[in-house]
DSSP file (Angstrom, degrees, kcal/mol; ACC not computed):
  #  RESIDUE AA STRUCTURE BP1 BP2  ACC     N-H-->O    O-->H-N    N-H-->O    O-->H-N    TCO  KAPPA ALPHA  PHI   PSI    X-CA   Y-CA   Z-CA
    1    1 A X     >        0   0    0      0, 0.0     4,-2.1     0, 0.0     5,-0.2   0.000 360.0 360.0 360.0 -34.5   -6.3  -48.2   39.6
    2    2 A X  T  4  +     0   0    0      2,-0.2     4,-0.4     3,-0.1    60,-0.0   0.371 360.0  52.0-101.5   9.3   -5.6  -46.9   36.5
    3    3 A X  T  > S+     0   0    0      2,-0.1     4,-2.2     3,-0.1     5,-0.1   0.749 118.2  49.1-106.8 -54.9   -8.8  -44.2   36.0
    4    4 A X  H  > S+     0   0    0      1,-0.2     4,-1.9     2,-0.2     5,-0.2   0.964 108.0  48.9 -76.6 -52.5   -7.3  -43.0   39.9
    5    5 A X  H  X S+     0   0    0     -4,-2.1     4,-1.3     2,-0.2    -1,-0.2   0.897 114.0  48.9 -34.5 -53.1   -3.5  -42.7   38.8
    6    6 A X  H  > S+     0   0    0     -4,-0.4     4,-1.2     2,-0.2     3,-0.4   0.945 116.2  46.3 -28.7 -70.1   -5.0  -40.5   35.6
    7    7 A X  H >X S+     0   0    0     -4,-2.2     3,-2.1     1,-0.3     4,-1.1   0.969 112.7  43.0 -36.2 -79.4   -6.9  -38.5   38.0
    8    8 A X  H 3X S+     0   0    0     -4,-1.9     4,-2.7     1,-0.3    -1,-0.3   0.636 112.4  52.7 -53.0 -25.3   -4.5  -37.9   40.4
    9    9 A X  H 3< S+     0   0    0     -4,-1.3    -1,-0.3    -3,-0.4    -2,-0.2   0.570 112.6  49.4 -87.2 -33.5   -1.7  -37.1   37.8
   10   10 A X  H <<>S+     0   0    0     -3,-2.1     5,-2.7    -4,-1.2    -2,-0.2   0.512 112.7  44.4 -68.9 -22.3   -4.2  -34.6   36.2
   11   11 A X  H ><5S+     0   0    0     -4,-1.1     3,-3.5     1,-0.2    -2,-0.2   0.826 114.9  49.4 -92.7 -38.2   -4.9  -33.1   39.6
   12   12 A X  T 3<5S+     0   0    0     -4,-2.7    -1,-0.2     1,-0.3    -2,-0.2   0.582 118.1  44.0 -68.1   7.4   -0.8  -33.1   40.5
   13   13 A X  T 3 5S-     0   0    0      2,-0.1    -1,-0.3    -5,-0.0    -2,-0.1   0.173 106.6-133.3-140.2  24.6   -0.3  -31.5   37.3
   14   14 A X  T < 5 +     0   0    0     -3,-3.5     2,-0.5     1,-0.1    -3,-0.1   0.854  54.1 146.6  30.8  53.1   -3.3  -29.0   37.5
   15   15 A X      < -     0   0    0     -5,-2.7    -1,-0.1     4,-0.1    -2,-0.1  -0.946  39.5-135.0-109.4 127.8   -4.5  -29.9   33.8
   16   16 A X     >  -     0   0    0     -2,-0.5     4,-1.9     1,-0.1     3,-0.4  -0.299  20.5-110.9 -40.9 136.3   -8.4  -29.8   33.4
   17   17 A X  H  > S+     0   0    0      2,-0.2     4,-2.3     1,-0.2     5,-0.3   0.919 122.2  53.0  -8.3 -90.0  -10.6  -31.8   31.9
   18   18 A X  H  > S+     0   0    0      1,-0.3     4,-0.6     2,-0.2    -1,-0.2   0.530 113.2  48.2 -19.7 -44.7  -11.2  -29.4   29.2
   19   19 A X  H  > S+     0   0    0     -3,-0.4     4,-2.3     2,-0.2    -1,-0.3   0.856 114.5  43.5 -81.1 -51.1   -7.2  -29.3   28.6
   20   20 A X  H  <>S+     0   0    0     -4,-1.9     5,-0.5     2,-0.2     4,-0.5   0.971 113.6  49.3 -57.3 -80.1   -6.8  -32.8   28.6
   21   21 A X  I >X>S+     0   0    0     -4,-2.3     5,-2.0    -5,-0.3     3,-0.8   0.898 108.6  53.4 -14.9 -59.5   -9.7  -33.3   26.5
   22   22 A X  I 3<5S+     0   0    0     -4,-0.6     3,-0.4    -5,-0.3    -2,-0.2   0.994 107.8  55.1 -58.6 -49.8   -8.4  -30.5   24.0
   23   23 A X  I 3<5S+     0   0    0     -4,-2.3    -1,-0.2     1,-0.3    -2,-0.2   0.235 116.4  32.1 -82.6  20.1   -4.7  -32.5   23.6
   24   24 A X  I <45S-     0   0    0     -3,-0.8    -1,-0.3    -4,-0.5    -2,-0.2   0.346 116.3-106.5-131.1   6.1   -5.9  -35.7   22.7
   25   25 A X  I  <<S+     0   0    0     -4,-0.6     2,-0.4    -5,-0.5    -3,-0.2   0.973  72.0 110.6  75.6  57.9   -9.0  -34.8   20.7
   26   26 A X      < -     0   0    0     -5,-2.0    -1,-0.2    -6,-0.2    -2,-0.2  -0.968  65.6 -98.4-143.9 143.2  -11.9  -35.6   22.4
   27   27 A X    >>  -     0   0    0     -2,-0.4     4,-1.9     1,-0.1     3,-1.5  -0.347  26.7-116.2 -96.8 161.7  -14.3  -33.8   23.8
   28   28 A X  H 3> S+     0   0    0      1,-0.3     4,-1.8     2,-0.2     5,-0.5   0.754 110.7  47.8 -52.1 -32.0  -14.8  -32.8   27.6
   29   29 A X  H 34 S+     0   0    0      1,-0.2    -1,-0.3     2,-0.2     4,-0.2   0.914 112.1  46.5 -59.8 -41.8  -17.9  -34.7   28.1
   30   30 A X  H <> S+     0   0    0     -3,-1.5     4,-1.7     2,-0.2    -1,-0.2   0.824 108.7  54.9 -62.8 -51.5  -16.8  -37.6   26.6
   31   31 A X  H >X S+     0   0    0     -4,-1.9     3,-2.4     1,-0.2     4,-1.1   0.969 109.5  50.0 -67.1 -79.1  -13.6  -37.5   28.5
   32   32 A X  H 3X S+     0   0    0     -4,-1.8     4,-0.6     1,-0.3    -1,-0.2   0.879 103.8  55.0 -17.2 -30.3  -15.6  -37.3   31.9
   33   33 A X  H 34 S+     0   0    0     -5,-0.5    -1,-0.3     1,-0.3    -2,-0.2   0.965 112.7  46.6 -89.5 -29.3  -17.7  -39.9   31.4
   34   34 A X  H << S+     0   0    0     -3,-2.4    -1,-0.3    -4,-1.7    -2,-0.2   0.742 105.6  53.6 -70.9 -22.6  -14.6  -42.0   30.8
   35   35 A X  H  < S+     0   0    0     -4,-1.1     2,-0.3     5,-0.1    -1,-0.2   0.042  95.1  89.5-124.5  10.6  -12.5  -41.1   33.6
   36   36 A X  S >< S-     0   0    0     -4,-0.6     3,-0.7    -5,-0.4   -32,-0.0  -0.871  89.7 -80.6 -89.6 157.8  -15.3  -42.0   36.0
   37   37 A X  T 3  S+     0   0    0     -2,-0.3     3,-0.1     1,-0.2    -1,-0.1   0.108 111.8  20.5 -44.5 161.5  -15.7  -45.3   37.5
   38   38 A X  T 3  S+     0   0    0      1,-0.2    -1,-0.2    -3,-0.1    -3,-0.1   0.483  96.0 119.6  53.2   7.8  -17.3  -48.1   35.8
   39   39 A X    <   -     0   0    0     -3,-0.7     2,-0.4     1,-0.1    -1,-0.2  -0.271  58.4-136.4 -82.0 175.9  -16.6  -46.3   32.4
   40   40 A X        -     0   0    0     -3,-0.1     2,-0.5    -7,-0.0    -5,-0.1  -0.814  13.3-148.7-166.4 109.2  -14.3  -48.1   29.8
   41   41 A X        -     0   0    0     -2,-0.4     2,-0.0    -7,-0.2    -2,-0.0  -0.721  23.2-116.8 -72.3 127.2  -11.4  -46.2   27.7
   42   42 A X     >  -     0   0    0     -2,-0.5     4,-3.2     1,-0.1     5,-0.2  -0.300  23.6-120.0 -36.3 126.4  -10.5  -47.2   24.6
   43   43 A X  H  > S+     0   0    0      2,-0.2     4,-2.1     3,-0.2     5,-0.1   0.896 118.7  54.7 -38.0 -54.5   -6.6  -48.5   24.5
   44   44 A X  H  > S+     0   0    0      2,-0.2     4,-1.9     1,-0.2     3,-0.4   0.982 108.8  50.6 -69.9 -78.2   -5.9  -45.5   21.8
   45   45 A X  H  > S+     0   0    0      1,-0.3     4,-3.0     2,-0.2     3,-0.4   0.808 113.1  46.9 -24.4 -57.8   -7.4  -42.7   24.6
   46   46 A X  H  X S+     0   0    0     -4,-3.2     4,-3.1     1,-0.2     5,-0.3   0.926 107.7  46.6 -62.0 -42.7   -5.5  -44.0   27.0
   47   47 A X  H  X S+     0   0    0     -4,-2.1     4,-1.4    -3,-0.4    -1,-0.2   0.762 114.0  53.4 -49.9 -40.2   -2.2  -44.2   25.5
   48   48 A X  H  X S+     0   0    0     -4,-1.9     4,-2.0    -3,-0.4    -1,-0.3   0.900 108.8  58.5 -67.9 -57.5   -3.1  -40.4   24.2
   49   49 A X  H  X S+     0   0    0     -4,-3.0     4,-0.5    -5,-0.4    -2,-0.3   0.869 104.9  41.9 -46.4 -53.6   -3.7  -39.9   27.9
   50   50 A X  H >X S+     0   0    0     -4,-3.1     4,-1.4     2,-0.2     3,-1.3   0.904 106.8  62.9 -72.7 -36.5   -0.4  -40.8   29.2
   51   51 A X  H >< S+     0   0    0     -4,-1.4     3,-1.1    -5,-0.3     4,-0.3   0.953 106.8  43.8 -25.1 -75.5    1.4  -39.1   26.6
   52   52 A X  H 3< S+     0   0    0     -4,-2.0    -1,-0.2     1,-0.2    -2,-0.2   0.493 117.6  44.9 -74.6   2.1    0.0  -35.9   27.6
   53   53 A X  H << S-     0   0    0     -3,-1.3    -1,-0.2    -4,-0.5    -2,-0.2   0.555 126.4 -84.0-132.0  36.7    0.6  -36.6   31.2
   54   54 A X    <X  -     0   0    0     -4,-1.4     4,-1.4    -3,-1.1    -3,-0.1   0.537  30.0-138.6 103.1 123.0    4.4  -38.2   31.0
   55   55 A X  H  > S+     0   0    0     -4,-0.3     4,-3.0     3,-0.2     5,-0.2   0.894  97.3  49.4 -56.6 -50.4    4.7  -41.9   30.2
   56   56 A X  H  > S+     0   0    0      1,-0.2     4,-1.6     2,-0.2    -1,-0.2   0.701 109.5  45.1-100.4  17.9    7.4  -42.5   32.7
   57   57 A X  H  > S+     0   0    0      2,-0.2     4,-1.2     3,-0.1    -1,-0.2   0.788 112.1  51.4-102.0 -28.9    6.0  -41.0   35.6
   58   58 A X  H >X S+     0   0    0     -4,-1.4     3,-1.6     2,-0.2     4,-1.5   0.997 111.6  47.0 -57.7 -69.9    2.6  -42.5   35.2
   59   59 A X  H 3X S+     0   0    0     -4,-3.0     4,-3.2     1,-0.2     5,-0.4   0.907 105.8  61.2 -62.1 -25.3    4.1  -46.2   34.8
   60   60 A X  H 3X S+     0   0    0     -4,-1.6     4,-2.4     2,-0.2    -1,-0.2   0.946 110.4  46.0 -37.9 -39.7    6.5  -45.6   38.0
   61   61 A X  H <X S+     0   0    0     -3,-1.6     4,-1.0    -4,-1.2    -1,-0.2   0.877 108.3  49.9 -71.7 -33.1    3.1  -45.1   39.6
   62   62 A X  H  < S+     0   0    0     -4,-1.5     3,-0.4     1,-0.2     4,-0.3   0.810 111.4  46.6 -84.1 -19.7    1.6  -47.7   38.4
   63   63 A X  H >< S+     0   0    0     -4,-3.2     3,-1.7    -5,-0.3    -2,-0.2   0.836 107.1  70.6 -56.3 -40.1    4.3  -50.2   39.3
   64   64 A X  H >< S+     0   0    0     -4,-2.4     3,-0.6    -5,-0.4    51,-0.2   0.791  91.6  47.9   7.4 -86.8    4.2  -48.5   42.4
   65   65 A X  T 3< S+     0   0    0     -4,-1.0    -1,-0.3    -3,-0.4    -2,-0.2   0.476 101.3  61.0 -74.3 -10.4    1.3  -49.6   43.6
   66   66 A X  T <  S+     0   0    0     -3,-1.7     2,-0.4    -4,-0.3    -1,-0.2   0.267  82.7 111.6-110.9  32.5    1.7  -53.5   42.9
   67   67 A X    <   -     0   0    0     -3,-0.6     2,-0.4    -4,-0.1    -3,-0.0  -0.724  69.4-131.9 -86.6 156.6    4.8  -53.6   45.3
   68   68 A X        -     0   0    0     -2,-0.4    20,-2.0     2,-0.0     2,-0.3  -0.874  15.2-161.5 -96.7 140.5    4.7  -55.4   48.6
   69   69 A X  E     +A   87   0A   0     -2,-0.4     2,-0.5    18,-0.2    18,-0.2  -0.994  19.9 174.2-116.3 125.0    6.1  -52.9   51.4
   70   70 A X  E     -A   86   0A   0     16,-2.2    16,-2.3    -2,-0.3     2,-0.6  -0.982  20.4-153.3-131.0 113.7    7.1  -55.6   54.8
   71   71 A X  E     -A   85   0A   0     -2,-0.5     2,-0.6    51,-0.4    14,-0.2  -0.912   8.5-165.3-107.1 123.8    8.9  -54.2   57.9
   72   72 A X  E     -A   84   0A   0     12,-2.0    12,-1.1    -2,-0.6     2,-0.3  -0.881  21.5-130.0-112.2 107.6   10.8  -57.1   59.5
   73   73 A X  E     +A   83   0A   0     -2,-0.6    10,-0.3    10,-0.3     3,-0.1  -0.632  32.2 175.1 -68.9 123.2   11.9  -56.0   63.1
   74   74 A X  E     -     0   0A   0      8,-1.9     2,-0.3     1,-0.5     9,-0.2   0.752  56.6 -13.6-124.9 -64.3   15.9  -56.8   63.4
   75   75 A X  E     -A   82   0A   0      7,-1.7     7,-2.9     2,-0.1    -1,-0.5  -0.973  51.8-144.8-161.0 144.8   17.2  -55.4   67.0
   76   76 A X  E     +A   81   0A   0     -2,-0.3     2,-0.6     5,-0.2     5,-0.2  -0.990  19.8 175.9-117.1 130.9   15.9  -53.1   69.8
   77   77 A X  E >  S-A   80   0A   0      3,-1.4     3,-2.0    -2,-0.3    -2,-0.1  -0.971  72.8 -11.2-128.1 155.4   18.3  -51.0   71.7
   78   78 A X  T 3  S-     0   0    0     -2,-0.6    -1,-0.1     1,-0.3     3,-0.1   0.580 125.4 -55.5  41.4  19.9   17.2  -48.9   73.9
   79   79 A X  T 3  S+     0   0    0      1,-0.1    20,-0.5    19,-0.0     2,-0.3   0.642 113.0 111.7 100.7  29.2   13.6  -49.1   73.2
   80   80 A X  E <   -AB  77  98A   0     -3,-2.0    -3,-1.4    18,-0.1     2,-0.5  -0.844  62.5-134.7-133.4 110.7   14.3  -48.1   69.6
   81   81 A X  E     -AB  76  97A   0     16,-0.8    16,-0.9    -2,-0.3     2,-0.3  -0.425  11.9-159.3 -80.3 125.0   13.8  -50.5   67.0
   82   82 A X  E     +AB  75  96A   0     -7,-2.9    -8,-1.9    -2,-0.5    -7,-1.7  -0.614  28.4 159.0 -69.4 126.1   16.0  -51.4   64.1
   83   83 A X  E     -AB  73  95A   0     12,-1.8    12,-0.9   -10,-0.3     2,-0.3  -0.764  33.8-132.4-151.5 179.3   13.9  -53.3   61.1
   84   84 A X  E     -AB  72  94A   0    -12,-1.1   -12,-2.0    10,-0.3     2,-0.3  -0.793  21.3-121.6-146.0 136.6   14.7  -53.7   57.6
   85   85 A X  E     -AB  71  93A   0      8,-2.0     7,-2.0    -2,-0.3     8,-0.8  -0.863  16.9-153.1 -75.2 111.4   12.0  -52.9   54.8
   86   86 A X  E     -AB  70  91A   0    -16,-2.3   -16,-2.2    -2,-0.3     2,-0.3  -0.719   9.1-162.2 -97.5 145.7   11.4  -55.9   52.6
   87   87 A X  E >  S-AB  69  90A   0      3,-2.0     3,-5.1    -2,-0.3   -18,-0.2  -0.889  83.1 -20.9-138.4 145.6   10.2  -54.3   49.0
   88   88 A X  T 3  S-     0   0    0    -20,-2.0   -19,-0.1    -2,-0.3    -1,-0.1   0.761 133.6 -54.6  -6.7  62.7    8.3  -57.4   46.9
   89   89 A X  T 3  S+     0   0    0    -21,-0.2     2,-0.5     1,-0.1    -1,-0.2   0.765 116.1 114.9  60.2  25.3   10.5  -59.5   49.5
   90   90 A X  E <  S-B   87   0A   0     -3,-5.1    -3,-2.0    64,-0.0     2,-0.4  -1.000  71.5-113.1-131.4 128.2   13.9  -58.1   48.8
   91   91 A X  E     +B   86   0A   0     -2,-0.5    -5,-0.2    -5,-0.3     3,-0.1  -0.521  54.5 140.9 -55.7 110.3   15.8  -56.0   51.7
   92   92 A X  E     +     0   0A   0     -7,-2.0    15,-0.4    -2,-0.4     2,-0.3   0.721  52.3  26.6-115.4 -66.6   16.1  -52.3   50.8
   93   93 A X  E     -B   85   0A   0     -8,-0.8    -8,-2.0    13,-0.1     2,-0.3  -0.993  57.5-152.4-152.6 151.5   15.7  -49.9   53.3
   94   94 A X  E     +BC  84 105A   0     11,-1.9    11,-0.5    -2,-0.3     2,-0.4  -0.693  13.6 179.9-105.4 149.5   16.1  -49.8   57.1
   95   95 A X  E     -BC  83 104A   0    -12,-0.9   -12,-1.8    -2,-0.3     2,-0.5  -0.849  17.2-142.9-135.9 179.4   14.5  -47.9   59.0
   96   96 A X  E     -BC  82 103A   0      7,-2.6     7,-1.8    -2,-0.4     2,-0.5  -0.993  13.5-150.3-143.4 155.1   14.5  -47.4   63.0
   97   97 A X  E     +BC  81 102A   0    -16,-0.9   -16,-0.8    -2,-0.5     2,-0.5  -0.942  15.6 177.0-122.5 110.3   11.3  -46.6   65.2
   98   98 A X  E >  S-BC  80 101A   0      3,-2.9     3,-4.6    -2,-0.5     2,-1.7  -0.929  72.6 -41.6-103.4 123.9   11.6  -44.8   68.1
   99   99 A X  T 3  S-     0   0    0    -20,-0.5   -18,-0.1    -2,-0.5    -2,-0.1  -0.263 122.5 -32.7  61.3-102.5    7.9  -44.3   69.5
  100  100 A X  T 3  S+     0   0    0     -2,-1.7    28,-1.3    28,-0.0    -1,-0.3  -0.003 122.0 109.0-133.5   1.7    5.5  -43.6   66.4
  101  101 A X  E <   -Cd  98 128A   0     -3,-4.6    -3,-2.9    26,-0.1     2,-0.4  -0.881  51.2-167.7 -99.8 144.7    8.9  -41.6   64.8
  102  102 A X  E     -C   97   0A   0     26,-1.2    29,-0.4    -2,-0.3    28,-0.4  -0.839  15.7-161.6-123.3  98.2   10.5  -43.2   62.0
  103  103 A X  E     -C   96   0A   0     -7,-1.8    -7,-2.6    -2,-0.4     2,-0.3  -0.417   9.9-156.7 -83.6 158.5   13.7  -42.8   60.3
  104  104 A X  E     -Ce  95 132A   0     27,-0.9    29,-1.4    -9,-0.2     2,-0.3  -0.784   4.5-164.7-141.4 153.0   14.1  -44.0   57.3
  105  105 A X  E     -Ce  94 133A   0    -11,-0.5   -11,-1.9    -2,-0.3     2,-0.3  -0.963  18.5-176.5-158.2 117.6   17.8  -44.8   55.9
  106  106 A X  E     - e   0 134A   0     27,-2.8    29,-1.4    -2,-0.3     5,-0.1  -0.964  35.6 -97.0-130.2 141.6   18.3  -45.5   51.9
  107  107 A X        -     0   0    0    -15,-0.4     2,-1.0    -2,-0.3     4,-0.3   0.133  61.2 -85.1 -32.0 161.1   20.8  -46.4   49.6
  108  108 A X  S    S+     0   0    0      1,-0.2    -1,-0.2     2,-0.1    26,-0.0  -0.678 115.5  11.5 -78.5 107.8   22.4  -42.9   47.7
  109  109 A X  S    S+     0   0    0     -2,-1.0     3,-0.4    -3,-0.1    -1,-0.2  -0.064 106.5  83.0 135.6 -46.6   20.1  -42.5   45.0
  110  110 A X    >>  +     0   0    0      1,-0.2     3,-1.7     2,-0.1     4,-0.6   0.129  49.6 109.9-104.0  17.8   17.4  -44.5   45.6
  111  111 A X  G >4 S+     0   0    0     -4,-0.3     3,-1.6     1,-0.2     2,-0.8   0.982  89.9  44.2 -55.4 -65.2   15.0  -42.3   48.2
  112  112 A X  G 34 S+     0   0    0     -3,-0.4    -1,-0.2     1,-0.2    -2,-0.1  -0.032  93.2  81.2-113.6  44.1   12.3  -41.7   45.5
  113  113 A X  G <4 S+     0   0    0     -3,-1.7     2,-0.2    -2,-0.8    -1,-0.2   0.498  89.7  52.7-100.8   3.9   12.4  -45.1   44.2
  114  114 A X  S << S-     0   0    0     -3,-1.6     2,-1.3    -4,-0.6   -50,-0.0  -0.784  95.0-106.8-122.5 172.6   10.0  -46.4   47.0
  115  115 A X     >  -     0   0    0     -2,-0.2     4,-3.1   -51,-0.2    -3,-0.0  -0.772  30.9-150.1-103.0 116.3    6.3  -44.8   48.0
  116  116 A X  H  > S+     0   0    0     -2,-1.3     4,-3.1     2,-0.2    -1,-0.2   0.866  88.1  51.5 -47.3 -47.1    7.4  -43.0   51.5
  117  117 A X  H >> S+     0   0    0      1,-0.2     4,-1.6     2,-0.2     3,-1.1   0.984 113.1  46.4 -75.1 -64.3    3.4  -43.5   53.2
  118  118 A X  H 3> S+     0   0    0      1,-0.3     4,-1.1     2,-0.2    -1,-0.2   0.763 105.0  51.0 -18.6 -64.1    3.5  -46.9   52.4
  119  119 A X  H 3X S+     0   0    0     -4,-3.1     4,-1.4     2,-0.2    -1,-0.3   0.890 119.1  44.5 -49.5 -34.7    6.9  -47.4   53.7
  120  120 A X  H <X S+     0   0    0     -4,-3.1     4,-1.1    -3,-1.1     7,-0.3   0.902 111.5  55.6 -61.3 -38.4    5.1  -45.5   57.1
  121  121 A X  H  < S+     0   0    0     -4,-1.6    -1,-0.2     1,-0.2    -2,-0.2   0.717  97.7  58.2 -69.8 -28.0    2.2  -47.6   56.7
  122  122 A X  H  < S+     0   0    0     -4,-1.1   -51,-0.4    -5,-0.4    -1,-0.2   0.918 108.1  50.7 -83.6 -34.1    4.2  -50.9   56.8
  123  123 A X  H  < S-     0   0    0     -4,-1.4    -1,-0.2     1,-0.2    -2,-0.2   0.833 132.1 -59.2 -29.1 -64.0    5.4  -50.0   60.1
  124  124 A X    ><  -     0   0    0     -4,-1.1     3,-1.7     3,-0.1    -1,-0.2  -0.538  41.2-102.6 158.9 157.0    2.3  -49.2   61.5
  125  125 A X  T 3  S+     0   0    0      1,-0.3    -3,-0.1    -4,-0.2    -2,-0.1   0.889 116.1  51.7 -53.9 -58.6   -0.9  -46.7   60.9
  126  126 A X  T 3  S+     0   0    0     -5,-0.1     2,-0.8     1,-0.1    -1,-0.3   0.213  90.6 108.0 -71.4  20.6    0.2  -44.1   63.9
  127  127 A X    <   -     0   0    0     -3,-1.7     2,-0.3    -7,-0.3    -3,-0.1  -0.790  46.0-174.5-119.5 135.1    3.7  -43.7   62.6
  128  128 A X  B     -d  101   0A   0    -28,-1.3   -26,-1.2    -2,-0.8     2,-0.2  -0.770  29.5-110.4-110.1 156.4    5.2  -40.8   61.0
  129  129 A X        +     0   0    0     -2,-0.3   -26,-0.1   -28,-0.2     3,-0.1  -0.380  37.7 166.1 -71.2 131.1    8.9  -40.1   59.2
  130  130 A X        +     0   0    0    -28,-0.4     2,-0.5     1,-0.4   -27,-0.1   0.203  69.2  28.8-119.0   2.0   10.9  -37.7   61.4
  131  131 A X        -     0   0    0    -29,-0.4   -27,-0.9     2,-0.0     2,-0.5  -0.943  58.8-174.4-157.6 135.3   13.9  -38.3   59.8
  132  132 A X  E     +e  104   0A   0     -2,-0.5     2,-0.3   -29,-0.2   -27,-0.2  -0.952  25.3 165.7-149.5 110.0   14.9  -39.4   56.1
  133  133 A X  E     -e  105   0A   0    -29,-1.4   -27,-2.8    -2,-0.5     2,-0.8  -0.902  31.1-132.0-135.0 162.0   19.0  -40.2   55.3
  134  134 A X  E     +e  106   0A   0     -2,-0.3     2,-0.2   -29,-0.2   -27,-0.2  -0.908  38.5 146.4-126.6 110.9   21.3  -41.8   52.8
  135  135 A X     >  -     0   0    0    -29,-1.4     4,-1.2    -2,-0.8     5,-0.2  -0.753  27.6-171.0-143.3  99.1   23.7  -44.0   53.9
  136  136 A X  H  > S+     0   0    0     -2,-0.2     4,-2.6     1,-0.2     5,-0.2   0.747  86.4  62.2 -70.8 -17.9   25.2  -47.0   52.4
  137  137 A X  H  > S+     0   0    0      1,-0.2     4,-1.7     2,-0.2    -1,-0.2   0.995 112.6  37.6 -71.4 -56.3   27.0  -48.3   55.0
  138  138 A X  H  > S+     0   0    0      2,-0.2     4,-2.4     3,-0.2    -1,-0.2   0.800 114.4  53.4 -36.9 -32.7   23.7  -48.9   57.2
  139  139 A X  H  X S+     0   0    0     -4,-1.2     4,-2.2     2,-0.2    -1,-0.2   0.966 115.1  40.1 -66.6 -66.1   21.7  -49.8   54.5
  140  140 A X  H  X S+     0   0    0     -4,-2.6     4,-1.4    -5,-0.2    -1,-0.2   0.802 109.5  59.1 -58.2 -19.1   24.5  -52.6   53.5
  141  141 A X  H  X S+     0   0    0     -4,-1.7     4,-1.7    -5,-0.2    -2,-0.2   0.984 113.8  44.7-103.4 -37.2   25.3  -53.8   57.5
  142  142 A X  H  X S+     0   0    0     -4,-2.4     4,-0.6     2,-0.2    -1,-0.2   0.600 114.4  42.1 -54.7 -15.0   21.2  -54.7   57.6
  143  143 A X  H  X S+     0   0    0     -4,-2.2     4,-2.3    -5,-0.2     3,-0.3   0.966 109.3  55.3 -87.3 -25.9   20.8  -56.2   55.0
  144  144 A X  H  X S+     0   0    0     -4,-1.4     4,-2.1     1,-0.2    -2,-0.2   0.959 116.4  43.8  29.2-104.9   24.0  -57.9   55.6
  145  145 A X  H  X S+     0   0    0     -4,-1.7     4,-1.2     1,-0.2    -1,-0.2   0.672 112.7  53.8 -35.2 -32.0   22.3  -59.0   59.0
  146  146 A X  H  X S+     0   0    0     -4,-0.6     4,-3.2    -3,-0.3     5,-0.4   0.987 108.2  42.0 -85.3 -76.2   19.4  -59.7   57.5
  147  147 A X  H  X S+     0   0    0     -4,-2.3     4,-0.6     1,-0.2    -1,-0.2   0.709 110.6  55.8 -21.6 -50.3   20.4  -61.9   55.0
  148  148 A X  H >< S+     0   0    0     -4,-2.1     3,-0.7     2,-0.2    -2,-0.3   0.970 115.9  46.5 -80.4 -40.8   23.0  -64.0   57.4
  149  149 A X  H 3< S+     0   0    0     -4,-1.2    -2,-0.2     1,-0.3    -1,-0.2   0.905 126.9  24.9 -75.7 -68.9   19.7  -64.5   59.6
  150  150 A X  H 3< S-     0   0    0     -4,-3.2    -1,-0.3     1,-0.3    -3,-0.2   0.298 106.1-107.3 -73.2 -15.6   17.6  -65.4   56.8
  151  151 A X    <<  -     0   0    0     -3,-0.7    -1,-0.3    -4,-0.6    -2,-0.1  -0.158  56.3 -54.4  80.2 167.6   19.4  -66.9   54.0
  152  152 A X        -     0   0    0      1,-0.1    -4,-0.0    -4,-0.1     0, 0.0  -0.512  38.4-144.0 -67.3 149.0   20.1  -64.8   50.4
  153  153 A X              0   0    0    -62,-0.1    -1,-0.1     1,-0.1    -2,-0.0   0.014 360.0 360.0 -91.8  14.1   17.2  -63.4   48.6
  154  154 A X              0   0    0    -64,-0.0    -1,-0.1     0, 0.0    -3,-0.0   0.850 360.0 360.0-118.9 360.0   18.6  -64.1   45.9
């Protein structure tokens, strides 16, 4: 998890090996050999590694990944279903499914605190976002529902 977050953070931030390698002091071969699988980094490397490729956007990612994303189906009207996104079991963001399209409805502010394919994925595998909004008043009258249905989560 943490060799493919590196990677990927290297590729989204179009730094080389060779460059990476040069800004922490090690050389490229050496750096390869680490940042393949089964290899094993030295705490110091890594730490030198995240540095150069932003500390807090690398641990958002890796926190990221050990959330649970849950869609708990709340009401259908008219053949389009209302559900509520449970995020490590706390009610967040709602979304509604019309076919395979899925709008997604988030607090103001908080759209890029959850991972969007995920949220698609929790749904189901054939559904894609058509639609992405910020609204607290939806956001609050499902979880609201959710909640009187269910008991507090907290």
């Amino acid at each position: 998890m943490i060799l493919d977050t590196i990677n990927r953070l290297r590729k989204e931030k179009k730094i080389t090996i060779a460059e990476l390698a040069e800004k922490i002091g090690m050389s490229p071969v050496t750096l390869q050999r680490n940042l393949s699988t089964g290899s094993k980094l030295k705490i110091d490397d890594l730490e030198a590694i995240i540095k150069v490729l932003g500390e807090e956007h690398f641990y958002f990612i890796m926190l990221a990944q050990f959330k649970t994303y849950e869609f708990v189906k709340m009401d259908i009207q008219d053949g389009e279903i209302w559900g509520i996104f449970l995020i490590n079991g706390e009610p967040k963001v709602v979304g509604l499914v019309d076919d395979y399209n899925l709008a997604l409805y988030f607090k103001e502010g908080e759209r890029y605190s959850y991972d969007i394919p995920r949220l698609e994925f929790a749904v189901g595998p054939d559904v894609g976002i058509w639609d992405i909004k910020e609204d607290n008043n939806i956001v609050n009258m499902w979880i609201y529902q959710y909640e009187r249905k269910s008991g507090p989560t907290r």
